[in-house]
Legacy VTK file of the C-alpha trace (Angstrom):
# vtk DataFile Version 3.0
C-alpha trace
ASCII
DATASET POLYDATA
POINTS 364 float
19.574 -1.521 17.937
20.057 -2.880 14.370
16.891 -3.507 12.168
16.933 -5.241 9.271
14.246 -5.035 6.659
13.905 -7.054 4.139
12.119 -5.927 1.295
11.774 -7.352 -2.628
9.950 -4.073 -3.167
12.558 -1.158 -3.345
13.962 1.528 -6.202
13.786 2.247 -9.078
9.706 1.051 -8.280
7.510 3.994 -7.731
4.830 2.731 -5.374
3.511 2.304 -1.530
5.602 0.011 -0.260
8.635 1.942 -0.861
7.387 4.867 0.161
6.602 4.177 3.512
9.575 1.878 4.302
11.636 5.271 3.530
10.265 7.186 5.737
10.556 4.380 8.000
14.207 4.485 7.709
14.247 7.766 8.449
12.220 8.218 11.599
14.574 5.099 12.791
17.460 6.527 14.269
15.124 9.300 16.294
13.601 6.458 17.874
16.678 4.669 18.937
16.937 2.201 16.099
19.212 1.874 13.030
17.767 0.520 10.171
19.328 -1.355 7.448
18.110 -2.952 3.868
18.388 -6.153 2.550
16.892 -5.472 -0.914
17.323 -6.873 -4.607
19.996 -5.024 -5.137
22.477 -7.310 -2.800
21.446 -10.355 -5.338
21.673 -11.428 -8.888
18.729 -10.204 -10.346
16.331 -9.932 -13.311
13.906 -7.703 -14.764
10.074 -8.981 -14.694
9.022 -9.351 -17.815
6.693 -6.898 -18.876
7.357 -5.048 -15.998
11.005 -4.331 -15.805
11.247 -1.987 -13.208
10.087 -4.861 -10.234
13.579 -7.130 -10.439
13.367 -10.658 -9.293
16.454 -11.774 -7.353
18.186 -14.926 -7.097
17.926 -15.036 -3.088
18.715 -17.822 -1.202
19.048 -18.800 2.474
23.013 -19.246 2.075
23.135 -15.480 0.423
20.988 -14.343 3.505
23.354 -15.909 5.758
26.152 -14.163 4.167
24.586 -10.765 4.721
23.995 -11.313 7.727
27.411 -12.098 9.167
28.193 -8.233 7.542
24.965 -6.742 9.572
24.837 -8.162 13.075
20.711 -7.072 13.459
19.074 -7.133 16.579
15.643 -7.167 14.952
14.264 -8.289 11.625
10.991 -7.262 9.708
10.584 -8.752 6.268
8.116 -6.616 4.511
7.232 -8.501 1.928
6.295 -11.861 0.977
8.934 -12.577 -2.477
12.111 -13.918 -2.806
13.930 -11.952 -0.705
11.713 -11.867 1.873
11.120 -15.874 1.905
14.948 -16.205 2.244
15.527 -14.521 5.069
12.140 -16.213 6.800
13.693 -19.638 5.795
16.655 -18.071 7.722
15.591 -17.044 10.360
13.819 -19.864 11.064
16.878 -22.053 10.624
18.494 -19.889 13.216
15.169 -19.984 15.523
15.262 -16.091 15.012
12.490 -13.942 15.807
10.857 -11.647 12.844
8.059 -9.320 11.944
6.199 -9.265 8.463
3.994 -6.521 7.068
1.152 -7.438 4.445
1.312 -4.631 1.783
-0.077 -6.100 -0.991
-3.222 -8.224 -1.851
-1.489 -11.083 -4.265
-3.559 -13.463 -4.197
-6.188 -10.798 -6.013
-3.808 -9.646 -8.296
-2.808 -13.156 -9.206
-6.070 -14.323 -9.990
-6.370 -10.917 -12.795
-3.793 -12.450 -14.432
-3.797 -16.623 -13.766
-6.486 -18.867 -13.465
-5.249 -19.003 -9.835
-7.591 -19.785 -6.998
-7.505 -16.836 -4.358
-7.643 -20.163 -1.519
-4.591 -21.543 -2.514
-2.446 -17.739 -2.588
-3.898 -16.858 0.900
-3.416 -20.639 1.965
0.610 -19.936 0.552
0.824 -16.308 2.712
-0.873 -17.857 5.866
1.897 -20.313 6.037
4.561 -17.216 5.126
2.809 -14.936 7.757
1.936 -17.414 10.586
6.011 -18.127 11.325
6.211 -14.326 12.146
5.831 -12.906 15.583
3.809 -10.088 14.435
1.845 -9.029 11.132
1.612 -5.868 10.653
-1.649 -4.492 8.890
-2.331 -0.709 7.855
-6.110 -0.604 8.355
-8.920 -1.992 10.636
-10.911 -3.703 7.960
-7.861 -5.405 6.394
-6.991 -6.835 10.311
-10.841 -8.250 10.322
-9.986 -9.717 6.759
-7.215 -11.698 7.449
-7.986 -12.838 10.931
-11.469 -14.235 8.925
-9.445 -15.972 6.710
-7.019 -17.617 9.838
-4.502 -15.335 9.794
-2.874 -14.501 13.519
-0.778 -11.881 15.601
-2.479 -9.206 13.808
-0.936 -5.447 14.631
-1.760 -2.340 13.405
0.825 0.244 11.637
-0.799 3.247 9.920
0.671 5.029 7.077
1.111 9.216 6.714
1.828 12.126 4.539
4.091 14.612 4.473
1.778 17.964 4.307
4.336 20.332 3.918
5.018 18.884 0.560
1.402 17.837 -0.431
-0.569 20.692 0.372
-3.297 23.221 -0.661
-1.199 25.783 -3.654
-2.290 27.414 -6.576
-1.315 25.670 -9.069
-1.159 25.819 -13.125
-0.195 22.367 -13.560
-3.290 21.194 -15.533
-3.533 24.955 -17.085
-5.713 24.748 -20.677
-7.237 21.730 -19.994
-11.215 21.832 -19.834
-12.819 21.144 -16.103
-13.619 19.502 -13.832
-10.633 17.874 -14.120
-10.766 14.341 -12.674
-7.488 12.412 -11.576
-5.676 9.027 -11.156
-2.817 8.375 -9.466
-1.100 5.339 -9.234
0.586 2.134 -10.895
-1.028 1.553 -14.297
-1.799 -2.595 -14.257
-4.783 -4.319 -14.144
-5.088 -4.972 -10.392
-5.456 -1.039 -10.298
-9.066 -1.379 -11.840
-7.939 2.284 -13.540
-10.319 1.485 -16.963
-13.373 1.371 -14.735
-12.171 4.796 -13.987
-11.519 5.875 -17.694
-14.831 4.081 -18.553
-16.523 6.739 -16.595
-19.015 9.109 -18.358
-17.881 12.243 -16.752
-17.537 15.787 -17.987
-13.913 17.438 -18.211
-11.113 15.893 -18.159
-9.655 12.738 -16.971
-6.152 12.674 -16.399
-3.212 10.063 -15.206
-0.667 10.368 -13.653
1.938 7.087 -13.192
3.414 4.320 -15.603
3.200 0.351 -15.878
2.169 -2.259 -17.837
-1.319 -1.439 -18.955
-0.432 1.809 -20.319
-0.378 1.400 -23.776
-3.960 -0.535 -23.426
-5.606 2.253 -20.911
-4.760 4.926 -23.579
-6.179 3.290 -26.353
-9.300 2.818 -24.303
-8.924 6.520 -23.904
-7.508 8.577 -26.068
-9.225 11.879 -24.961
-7.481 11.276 -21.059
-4.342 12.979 -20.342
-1.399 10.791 -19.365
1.546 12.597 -17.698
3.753 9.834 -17.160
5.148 8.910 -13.601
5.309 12.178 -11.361
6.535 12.992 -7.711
7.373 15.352 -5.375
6.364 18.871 -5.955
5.289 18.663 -9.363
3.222 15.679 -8.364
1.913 17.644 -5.369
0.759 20.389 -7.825
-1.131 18.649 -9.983
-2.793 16.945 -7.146
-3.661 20.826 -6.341
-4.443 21.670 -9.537
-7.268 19.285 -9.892
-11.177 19.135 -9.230
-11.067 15.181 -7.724
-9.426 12.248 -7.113
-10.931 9.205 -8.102
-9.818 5.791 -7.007
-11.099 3.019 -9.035
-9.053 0.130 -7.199
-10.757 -2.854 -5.139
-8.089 -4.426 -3.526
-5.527 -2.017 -2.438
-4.661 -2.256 1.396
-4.462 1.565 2.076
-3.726 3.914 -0.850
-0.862 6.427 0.297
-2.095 8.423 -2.775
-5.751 9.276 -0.574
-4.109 10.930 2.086
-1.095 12.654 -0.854
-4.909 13.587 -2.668
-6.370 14.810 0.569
-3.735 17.192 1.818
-3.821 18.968 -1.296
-7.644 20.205 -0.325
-8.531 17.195 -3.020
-11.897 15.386 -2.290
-11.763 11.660 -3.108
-13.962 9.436 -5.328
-13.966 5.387 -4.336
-15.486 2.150 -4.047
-16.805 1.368 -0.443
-13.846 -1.116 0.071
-10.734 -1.986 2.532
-9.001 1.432 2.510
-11.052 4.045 1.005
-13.538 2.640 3.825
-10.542 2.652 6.761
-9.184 6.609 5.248
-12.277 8.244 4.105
-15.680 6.750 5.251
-17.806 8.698 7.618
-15.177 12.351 7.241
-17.097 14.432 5.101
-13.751 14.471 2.712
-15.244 12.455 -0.206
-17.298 10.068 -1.379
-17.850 6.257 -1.663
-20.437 4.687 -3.752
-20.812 1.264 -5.537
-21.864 3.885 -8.550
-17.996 5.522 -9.088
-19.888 8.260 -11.868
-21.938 9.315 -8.965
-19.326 9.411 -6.317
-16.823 11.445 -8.630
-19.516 14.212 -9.215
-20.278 14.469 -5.414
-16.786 14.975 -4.221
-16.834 17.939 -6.310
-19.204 19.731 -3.448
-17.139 18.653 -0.932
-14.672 21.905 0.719
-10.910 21.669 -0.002
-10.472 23.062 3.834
-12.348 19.610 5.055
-9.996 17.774 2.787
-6.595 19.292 4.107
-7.898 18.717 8.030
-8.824 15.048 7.429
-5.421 14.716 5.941
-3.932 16.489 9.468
-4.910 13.283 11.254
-2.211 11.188 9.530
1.686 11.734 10.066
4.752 9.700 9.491
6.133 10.250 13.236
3.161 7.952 14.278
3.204 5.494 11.573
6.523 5.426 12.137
6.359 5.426 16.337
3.211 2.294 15.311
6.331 0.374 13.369
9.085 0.646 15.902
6.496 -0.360 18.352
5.193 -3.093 16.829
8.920 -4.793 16.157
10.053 -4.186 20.050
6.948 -6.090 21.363
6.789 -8.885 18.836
10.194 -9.595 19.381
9.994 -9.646 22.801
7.564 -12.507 23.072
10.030 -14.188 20.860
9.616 -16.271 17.760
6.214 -18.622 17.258
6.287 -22.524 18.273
7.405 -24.565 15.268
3.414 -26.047 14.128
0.570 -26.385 12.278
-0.466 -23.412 10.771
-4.637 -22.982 9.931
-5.447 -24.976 6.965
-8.296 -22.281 5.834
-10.961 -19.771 7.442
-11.416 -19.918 10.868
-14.750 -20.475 12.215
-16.994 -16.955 11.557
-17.921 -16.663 15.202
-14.757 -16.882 16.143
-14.193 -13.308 14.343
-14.879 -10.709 15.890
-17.800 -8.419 13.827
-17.074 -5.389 11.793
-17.475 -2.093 12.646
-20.409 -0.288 11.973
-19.111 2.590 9.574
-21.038 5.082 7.992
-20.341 5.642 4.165
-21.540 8.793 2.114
-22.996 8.018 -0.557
-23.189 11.236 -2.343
LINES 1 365
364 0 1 2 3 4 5 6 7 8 9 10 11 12 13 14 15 16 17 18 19 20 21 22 23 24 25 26 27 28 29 30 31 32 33 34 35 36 37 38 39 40 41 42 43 44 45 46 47 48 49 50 51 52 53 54 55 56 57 58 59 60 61 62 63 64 65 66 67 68 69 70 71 72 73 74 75 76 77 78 79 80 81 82 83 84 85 86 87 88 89 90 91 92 93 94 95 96 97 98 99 100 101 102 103 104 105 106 107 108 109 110 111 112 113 114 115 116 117 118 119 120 121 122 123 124 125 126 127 128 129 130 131 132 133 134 135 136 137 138 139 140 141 142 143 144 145 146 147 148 149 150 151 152 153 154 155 156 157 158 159 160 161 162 163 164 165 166 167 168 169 170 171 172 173 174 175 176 177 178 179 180 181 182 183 184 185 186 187 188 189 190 191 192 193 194 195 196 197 198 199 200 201 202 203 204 205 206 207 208 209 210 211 212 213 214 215 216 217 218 219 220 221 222 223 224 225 226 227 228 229 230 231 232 233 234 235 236 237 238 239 240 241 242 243 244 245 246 247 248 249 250 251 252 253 254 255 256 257 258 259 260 261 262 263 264 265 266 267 268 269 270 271 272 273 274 275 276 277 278 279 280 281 282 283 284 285 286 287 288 289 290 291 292 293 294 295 296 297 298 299 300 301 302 303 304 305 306 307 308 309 310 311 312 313 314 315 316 317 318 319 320 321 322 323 324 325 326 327 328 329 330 331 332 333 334 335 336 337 338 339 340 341 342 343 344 345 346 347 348 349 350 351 352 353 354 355 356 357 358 359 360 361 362 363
């Protein structure tokens, strides 16, 4: 069984999205499927500005269609929500196809850090792009009560993992010399990333950063006395994670964090906000600490036991996220694809959603 996933996030970008759709492609043909990519890199295509390593392609419906004769899928996921992806929904929905989407990424949040942009009119825009699919696949509890709040529908869950034979407990001279605790960042240096709120911090040590982006050359002038080390991965990024005292996570709108559970199988408590993912990964597990205060939370995860870290981190694998996935597109396809309509014009009614859970967040 062909899969096609279409994706406008793939190499040479470093980042959560890419990560996991890997390792979905992997797990794939174990579980009977045979996953293919329909990516910027089968378009023209040009750097964002200021961000050249995200391309934008030139994707349209008729280039879709031409793929498409070459690929033969019996299932399609679009993954994310740009121009690839809205080509092959317009597709598909020509052809009265069937088709999952995933929501990675909160854009209307990281629109509105850059645009005067109002956050109604983005999720209006993706509740329309998400409401034609048969399924929309969410990584965390909190994020599913989110979106159904704000009228989105056929909600389903997909975790993510970690591979803990690569990210794992070592020692490690990585972050040799450098005075401690050491406190660290992982992750996509741009404003939606929140990262000078972690730099901002009064903390003693050493901060240090590991990833690139656009906001680099700002973050270390608002810094000088961090560390930056660039974009890392694999093992040397796994020993610095194991080098290091915490992890501290400064962002408010990220949908999971892949980087938690990379931080927590290296035995590294983790310092956060109390918001969607840090509350879905780490609230109420003993292996770190959320607190409206970050200063605070970053000096109480450095009581917390490396051993509690590593188990937590146990819990998560790629075989289920990926067994969630494969899942996920089998049923949704089966019910076949949504009644041509009106899609919710805004929030639906708050008792119509079903309450949070009651979660229990350490604050340190």
């Amino acid at each position: 069984m062909r899969l096609l996933i279409a994706t406008d996030a793939w190499a040479p970008q470093v980042n959560g999205v890419v990560r996991s759709l890997e390792h979905m492609a992997a797990a794939g043909r174990d579980l009977g499927f045979d996953p293919v990519f329909l990516t910027h890199q089968d378009f023209r295509s040009v750097p964002l500005p200021g961000y050249p390593e995200i391309r934008l392609a030139y994707a349209t419906r008729r280039k879709v269609a031409e793929s498409w004769a070459g690929l033969a899928p019996t299932y399609v996921h679009i993954a994310t929500e740009g121009s690839v992806g809205y080509a092959t929904r317009r597709y598909c929905l020509a052809q009265g196809r069937p088709f999952t989407t995933s929501y990675h990424t909160r854009f209307p949040e990281y629109l509105a850090a850059r645009a005067p942009v109002p956050e109604a009119w983005s999720y209006a825009w993706l509740r329309r792009f998400h409401g034609a699919s048969s399924g929309t696949m969410v990584s965390t509890p909190s994020l599913e009560r989110d979106l159904a709040g704000r009228g989105f529908t056929n909600l389903m869950r997909w975790t993510r993992g970690v591979d803990t034979e690569l990210f794992r407990p070592q020692d490690s001279d990585a972050l040799a010399g450098l005075p401690r605790p050491l406190f660290l960042f992982v992750g996509r240096l741009a404003v939606e990333k929140n990262v000078a709120a972690f730099l901002s911090l009064d903390l003693p040590g050493t901060k240090v950063v590991v990833g690139d982006g656009p906001d680099r050359a700002r973050l270390q002038a608002l810094a000088p006395e961090a560390r930056f080390l660039g974009t890392q991965t694999g093992a040397a990024l796994a020993r610095i994670y194991a080098a290091a005292d915490a992890f501290v996570f400064p962002s408010l709108t990220d949908t999971f964090g892949i980087v938690l559970l990379e931080a927590l199988a290296c035995g590294l408590p983790v310092a956060a906000y109390p918001v969607t993912g840090p509350l879905d990964v780490i609230a109420g597990t003993g292996a770190g600490v959320l607190d409206r205060d970050l200063r605070a939370a970053a000096l109480g995860a450095l009581a917390i036991p490396r051993e509690r870290c590593r188990a937590e981190a146990l819990r998560y694998t790629w075989a289920e996220s990926a067994r969630q996935f494969y899942a996920n597109i089998a049923a949704a396809h089966a019910r076949g694809p949504v009644p041509r309509g009106p899609v919710p014009r805004g929030p639906v009614p708050r008792h119509a959603v079903r309450a949070p859970e009651r979660r229990e967040i350490e604050l340190g």
